[in-house]
Each structure stands twice: as C-alpha cells, then as structure tokens.
N, C-alpha and C positions, 0 to 999 in steps of 0.2 A: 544646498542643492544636491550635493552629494549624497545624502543621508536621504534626501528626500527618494532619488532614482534607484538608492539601494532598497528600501520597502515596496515601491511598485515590480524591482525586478527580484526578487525575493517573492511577493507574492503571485504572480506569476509563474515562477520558478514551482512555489509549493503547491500549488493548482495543478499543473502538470505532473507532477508525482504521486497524484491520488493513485490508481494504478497499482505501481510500484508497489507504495507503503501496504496498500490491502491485501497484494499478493505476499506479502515479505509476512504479513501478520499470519495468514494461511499456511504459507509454507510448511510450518510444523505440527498441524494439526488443525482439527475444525475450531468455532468461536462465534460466540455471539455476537453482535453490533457493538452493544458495549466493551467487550474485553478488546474487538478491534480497537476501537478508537482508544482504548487504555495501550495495549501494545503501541501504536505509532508515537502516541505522545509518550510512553516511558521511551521508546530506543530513537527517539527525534529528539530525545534530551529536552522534550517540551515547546520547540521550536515548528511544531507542524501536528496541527488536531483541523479533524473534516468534521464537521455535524451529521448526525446520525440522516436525516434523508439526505446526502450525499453521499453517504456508504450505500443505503438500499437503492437508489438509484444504481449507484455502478455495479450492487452484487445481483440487480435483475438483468442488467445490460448483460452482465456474464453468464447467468443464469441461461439468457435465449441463447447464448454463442456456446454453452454448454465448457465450460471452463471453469464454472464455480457450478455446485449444488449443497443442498443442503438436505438436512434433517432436522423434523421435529422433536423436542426434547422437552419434556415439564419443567417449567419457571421453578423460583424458589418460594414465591406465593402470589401468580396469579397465572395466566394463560402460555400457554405453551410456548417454549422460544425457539426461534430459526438459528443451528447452529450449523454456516456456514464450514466449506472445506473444496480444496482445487481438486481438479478432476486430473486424473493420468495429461490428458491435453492440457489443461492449465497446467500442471507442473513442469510440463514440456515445453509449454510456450513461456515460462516465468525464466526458466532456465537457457535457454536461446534468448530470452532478452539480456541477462545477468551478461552471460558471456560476450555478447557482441555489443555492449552496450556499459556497463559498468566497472567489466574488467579491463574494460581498454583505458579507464583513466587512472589505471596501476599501472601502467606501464613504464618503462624507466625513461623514452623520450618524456610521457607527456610529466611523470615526475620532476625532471629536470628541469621542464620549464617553469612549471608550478612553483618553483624551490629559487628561480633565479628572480 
C-alpha cells in the first residue's frame, strides 16, 4: 500500500514541477523541445520526462504571459525549429520563485528535520 500511495504522490508531485524543470532547462540559454526534454531527464537523473505537447503547451502559456520567446532557427534536415529562451521577466520571475520557494528547503531548521 505504501509503494502503491508513493507513485500516485510522486506522480503528482512531478506534474507540478513541469514549470520549474522548463524554466531550469532555459535558464542558460535558448533550446529546442527536444534538448528540453533531454536536459530534464539528464539532471532529473531520469526520474521525470514531460512529452513533447506538454512542453508546447506550457511554452505557449508562457509565450502569451511573455516570459518565454523564441526564435526561428533552421533544423538539421527539415523545417525550421522554435528555439525557446526566458525573457528579462522570466528570468526574474524563475529567480523570485528559486529564492522563496526552493532555497527555503536548505535551510538548516528545515534540514534538521529532514535528517531526524
């Protein structure tokens, strides 16, 4: 039963971090769909991959919020590829989530508890 409630809240868990992982892939430059989904799954240690229309979903969401844009760039042999990249305000808002949201579970209270 145990095993069974950790994959439902696990998968839960990784659904909520679509977000996160796309901005984290951006972070250091623009990328394609695919190198996205290759970044999450190399630094997710393989433990979290989104399918390619659930990245173009959330990078149009971001698109109209103007936080993600991109640029056209020629394939390696067929139509031109959209290579995504955060805008001054995405990178602002990726950074105001990191700090108020991610840095707080280094902290040495919430470390201590983790560790007891």
């Amino acid at each position: 039963m145990v095993n069974e409630l950790l994959v439902i809240w696990e998968d839960t868990y990784k659904k909520g971090q679509l977000t996160f992982w796309l901005f984290l892939a951006l972070k250091h430059g623009e990328k394609y769909v695919e190198e996205i989904q290759n970044f999450i799954q190399e630094f997710s240690e393989k433990t979290i991959s989104y399918d390619e229309q659930s990245l173009y979903r959330s990078l149009r969401k971001f698109q109209h919020l103007e936080i993600v844009e991109f640029t056209l760039k020629p394939g390696n042999s067929g139509p031109e590829r959209k290579y995504y990249r955060l805008t001054t305000s995405g990178m602002d808002l990726f950074e105001k989530f990191i700090e108020r949201n991610i840095f707080l579970l280094n902290t040495p209270n919430i470390i201590k508890i983790l560790k007891s």
